[in-house]
PASEBA-1860 file (N, C-alpha, C; in nm, 3 decimals):
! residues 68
1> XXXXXXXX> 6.477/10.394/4.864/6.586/10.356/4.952/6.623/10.210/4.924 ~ 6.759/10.161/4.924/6.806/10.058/4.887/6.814/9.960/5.046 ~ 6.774/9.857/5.036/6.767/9.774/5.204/6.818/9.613/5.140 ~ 6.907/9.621/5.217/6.999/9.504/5.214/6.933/9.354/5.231 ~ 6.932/9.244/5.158/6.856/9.150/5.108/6.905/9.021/5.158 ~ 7.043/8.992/5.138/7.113/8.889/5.160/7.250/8.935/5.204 ~ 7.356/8.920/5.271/7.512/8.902/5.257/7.572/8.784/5.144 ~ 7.624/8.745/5.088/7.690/8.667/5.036/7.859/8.646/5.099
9> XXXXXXXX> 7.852/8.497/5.110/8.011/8.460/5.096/8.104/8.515/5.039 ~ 8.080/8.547/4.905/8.238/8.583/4.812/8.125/8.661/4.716 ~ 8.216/8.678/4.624/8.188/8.737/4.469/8.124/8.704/4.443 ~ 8.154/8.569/4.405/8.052/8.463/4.316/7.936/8.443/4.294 ~ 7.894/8.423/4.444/7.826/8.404/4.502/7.655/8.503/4.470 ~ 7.751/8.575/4.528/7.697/8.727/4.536/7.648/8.779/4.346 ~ 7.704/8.766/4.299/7.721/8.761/4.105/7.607/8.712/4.073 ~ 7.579/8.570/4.139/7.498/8.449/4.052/7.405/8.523/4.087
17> XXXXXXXX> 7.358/8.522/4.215/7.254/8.572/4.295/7.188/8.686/4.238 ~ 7.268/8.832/4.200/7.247/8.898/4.127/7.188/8.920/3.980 ~ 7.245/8.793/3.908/7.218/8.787/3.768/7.068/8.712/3.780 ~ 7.059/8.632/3.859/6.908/8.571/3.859/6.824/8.700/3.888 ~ 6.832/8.735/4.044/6.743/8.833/4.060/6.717/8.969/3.936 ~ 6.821/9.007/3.829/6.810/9.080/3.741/6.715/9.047/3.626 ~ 6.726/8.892/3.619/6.645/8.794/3.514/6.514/8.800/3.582 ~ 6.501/8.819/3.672/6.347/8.800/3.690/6.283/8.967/3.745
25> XXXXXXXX> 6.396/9.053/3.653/6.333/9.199/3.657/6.364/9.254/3.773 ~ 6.388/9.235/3.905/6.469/9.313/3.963/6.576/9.435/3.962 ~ 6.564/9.520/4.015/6.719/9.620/4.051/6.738/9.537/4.152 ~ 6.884/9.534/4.191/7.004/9.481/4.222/7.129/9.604/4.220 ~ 7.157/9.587/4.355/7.280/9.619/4.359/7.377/9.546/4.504 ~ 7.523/9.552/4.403/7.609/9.460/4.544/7.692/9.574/4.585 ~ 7.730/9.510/4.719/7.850/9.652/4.756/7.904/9.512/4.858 ~ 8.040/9.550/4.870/8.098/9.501/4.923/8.122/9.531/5.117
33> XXXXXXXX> 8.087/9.442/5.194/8.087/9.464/5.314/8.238/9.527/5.401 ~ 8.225/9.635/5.526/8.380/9.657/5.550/8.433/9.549/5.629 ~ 8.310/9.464/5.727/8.347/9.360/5.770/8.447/9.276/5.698 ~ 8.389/9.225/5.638/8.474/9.082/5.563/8.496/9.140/5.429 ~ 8.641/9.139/5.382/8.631/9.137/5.228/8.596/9.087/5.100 ~ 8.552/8.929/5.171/8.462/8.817/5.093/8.374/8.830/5.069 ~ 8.287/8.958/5.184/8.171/8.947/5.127/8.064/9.025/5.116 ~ 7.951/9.014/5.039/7.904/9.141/4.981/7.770/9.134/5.002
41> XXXXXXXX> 7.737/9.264/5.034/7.518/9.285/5.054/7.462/9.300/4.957 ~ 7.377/9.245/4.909/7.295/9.251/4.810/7.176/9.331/4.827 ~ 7.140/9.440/4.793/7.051/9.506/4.780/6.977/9.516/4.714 ~ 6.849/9.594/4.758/6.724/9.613/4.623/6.621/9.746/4.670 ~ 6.576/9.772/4.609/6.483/9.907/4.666/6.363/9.814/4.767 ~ 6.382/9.952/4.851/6.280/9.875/4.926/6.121/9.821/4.901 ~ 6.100/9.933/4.818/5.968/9.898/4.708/5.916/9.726/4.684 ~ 6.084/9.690/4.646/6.058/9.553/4.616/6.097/9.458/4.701
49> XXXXXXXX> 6.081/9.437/4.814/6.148/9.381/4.911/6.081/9.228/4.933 ~ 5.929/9.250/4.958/5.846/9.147/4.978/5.857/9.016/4.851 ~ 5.867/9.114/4.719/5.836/8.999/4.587/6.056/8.961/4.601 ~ 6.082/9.015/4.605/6.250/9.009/4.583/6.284/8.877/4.720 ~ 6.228/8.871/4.804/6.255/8.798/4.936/6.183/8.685/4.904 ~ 6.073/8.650/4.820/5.988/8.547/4.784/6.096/8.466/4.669 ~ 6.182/8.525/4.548/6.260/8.481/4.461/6.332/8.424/4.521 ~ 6.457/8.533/4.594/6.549/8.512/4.712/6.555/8.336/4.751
57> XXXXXXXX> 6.412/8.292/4.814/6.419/8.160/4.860/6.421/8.068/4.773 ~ 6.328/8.089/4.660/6.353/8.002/4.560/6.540/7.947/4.460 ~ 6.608/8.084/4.449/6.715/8.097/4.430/6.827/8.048/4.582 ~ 6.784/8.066/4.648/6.890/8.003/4.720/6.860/7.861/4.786 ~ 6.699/7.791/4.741/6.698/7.656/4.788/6.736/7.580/4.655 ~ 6.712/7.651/4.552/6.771/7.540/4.449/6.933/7.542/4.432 ~ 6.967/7.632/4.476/7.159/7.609/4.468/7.202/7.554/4.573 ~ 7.130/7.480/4.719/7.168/7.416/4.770/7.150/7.287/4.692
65> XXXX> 7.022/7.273/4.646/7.030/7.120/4.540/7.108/7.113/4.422 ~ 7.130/7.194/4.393/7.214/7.198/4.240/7.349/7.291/4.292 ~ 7.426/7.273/4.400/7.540/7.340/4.380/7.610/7.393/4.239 ~ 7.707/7.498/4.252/7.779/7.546/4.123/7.935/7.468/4.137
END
């Protein structure tokens, strides 16, 4: 079963996020929310939820220091 990981802002966002988590061997998948059209859930099997949520922080505290 696929369980939703993060929302993302936009595309982009959502993209980068994706391509890292893929680089470090992850499945990944985005779908776009009906809420907002900006923005999208990032998913992963639930299998991997615990190690995927441990990356997760690492990936999203260094793009607050290193914006894109």
């Amino acid at each position: 079963m696929w369980t939703v990981i993060y929302i993302a802002p936009n595309a982009k966002t959502a993209e980068r996020i994706q391509d890292k988590l893929t680089q470090e061997g992850f499945l990944v998948k985005l779908r776009q929310t009906n809420i907002a059209k900006e923005q999208y859930e990032i998913l992963v099997p639930e299998s991997e939820l615990d190690e995927v949520q441990e990356v997760l922080k690492d990936i999203l505290h260094s793009s607050h220091r290193y914006p894109n």
